[in-house]
C-alpha positions as CSV (number, residue, x, y, z in Angstrom):
1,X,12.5,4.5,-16.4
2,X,11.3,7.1,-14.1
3,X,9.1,6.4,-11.4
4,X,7.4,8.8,-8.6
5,X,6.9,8.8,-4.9
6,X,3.7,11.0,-4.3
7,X,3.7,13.7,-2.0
8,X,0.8,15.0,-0.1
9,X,2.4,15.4,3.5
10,X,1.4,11.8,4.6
11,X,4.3,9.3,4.8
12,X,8.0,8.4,5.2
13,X,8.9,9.4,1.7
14,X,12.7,9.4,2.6
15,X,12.8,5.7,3.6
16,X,10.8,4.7,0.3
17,X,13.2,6.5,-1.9
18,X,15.8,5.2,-0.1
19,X,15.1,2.3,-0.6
20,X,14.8,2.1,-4.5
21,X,18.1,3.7,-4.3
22,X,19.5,0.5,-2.4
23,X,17.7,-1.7,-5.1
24,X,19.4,0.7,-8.1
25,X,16.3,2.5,-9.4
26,X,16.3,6.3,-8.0
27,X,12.9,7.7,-7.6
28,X,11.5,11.3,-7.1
29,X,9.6,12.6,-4.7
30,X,6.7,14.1,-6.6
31,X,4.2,17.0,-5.4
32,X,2.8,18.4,-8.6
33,X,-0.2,16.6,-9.9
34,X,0.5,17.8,-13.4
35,X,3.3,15.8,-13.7
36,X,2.0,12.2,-12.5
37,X,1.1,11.5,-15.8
38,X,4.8,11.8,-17.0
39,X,6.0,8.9,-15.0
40,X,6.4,4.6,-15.8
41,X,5.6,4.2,-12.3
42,X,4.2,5.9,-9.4
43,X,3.8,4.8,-5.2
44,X,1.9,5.7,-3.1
45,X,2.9,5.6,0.3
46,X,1.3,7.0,3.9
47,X,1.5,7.1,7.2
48,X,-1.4,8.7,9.3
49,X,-5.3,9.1,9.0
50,X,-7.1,8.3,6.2
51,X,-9.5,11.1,6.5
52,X,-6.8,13.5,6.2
53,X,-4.5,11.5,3.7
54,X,-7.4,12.4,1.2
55,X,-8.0,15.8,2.0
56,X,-4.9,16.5,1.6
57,X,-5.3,14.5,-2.1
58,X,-8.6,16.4,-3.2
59,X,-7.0,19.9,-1.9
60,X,-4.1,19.4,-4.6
61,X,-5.8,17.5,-7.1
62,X,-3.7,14.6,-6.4
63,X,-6.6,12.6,-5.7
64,X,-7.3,12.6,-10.1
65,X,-4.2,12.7,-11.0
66,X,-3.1,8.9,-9.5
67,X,-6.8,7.8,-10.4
68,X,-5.8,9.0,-14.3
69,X,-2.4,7.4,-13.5
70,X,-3.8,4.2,-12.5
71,X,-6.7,4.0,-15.4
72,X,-3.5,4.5,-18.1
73,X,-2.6,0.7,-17.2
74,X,0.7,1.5,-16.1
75,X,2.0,0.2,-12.6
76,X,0.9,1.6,-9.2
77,X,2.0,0.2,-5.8
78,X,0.1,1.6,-2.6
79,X,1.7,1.1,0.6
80,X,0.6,1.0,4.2
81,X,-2.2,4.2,4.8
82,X,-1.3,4.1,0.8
83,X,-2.8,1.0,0.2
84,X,-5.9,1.9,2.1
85,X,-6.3,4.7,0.0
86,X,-6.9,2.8,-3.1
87,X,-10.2,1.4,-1.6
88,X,-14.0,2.8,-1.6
89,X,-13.8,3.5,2.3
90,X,-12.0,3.8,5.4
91,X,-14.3,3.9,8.8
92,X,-11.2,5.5,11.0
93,X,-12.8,8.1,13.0
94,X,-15.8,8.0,10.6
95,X,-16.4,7.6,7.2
96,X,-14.5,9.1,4.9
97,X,-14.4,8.4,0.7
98,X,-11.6,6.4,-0.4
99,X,-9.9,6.7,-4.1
100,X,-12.0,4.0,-5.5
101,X,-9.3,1.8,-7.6
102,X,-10.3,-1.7,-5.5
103,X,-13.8,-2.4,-4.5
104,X,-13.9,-3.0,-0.3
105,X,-12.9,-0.8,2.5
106,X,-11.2,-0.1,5.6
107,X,-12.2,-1.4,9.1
108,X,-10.5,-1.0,12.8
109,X,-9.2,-4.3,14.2
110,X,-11.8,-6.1,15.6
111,X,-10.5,-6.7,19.4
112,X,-14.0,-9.0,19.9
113,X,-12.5,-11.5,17.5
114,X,-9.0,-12.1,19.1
115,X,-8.2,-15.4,20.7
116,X,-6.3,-13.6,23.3
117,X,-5.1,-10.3,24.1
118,X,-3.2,-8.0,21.3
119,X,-2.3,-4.9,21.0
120,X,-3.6,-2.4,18.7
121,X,-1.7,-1.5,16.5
122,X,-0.7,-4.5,15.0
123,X,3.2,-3.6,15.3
124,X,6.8,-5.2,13.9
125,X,7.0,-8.2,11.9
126,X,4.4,-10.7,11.2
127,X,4.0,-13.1,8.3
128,X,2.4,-12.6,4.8
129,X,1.1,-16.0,3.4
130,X,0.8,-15.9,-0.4
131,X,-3.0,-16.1,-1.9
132,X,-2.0,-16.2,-5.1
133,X,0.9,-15.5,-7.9
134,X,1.6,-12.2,-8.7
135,X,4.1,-11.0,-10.5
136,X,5.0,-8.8,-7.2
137,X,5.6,-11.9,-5.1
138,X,7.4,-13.7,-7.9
139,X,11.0,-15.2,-6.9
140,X,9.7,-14.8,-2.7
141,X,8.7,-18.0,-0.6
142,X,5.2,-19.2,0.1
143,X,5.3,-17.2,3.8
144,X,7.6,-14.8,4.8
145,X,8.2,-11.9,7.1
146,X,7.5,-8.4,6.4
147,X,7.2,-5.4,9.2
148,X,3.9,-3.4,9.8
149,X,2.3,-0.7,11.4
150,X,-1.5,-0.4,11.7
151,X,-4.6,-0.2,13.7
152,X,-6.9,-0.6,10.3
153,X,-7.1,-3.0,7.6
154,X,-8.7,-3.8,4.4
155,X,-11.9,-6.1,3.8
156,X,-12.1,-6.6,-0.1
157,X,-12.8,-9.6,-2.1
158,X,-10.9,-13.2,-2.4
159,X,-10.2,-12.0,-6.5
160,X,-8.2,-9.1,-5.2
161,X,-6.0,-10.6,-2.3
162,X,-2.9,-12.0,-3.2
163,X,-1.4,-11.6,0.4
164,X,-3.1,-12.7,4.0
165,X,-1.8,-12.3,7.6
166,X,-2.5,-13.7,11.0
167,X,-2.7,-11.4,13.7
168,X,-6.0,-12.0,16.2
169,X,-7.5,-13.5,13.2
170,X,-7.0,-13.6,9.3
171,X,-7.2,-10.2,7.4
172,X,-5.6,-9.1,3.9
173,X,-2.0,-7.8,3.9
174,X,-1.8,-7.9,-0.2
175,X,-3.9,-6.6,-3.0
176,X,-3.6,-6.4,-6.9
177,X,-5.9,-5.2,-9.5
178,X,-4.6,-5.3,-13.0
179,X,-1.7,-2.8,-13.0
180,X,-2.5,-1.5,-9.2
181,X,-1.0,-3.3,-6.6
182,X,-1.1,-2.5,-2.5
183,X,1.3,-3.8,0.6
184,X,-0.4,-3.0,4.4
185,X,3.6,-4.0,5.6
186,X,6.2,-1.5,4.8
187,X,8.2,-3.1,1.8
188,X,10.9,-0.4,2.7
189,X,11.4,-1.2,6.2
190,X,11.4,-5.1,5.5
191,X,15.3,-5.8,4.7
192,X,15.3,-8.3,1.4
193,X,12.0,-9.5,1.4
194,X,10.5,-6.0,1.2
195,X,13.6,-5.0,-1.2
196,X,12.8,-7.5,-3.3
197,X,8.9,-6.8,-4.1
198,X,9.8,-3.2,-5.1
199,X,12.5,-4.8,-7.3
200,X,9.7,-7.0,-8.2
201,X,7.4,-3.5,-9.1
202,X,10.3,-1.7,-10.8
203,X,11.0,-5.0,-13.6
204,X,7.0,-5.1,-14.4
């Protein structure tokens, strides 16, 4: 099987591949947009602004080439700013055109709706409640603790989320469309919980 971590110069592409190292499934770090195609599986991770994460897509073509990927039916897991990309829109320091694969977009926290004073970002390890099944979640409890990193999250439909978290209020930590799946935590970072949803995205 040979699976892809895409490249554009946006994320902590080291930790990801180390991690599907730990769980026994080497991955390579991919640039070339030409080649996407070529994979079983392809992530998409990030870390940064969303405005820039897809310049630096459209600039290389990237921005096709996992939208090609995704429409061949084959698996694609978006993680943190990743995840975000997969949407119609972000609104993080303006507007700015998403990929399109999930229908909803990207907002800023909404401080006016905490109960009490939080910081933003939302920062280290908070729960994820399960929605629904997915075959990503499959073998993990009904709530458990993942580690994230974020001032933005996604607003999409109840048909999409498969994941929910509490911080200041509810918002969606977990997405899946057909084949395309997305994680706001960092799967990677989150010891055997996280270890075991890519283990989860690698036995698809």
């Amino acid at each position: 099987m040979k699976i892809a971590i895409v490249d554009y110069n946006m994320g902590n592409l080291r930790s990801v591949q180390n991690a599907m190292q730990k769980i026994g499934h080497p991955a390579v770090i991919e640039q070339k947009p030409s080649r996407i195609g070529k994979y079983d599986k392809l992530i998409l991770p990030g870390v940064g602004a969303f405005g820039d994460a897809m310049e630096h897509l459209r600039s290389s073509g990237m921005d096709e080439a996992i939208k090609e990927f995704a429409r061949s039916g084959k698996p694609l897991l978006g993680i943190c700013l990743g995840m975000q990309l997969l949407f119609d829109k972000s609104y993080e320091f303006g507007e700015h055109e998403g990929l399109g694969l999930i229908e909803g977009e990207v907002v800023p926290f909404d401080t006016s709706r905490f109960p009490h004073r939080l910081k933003v970002p939302h920062m280290g390890w908070n729960e994820l409640f399960v929605q629904k099944p997915s075959p990503l979640l499959a073998g993990l409890p009904e709530a458990f603790y993942l580690y994230f990193v974020h001032s933005y999250h996604v607003v999409c439909g109840e048909e999409q989320t498969i994941g929910k978290t509490l911080y200041g209020y509810e918002f969606v930590s977990a997405v899946q469309r057909e084949n395309i799946f997305g994680f706001q935590p960092h799967p990677e970072k989150s010891h055997d919980m996280g270890l075991k949803i890519l283990k989860n995205f690698v036995e698809l």
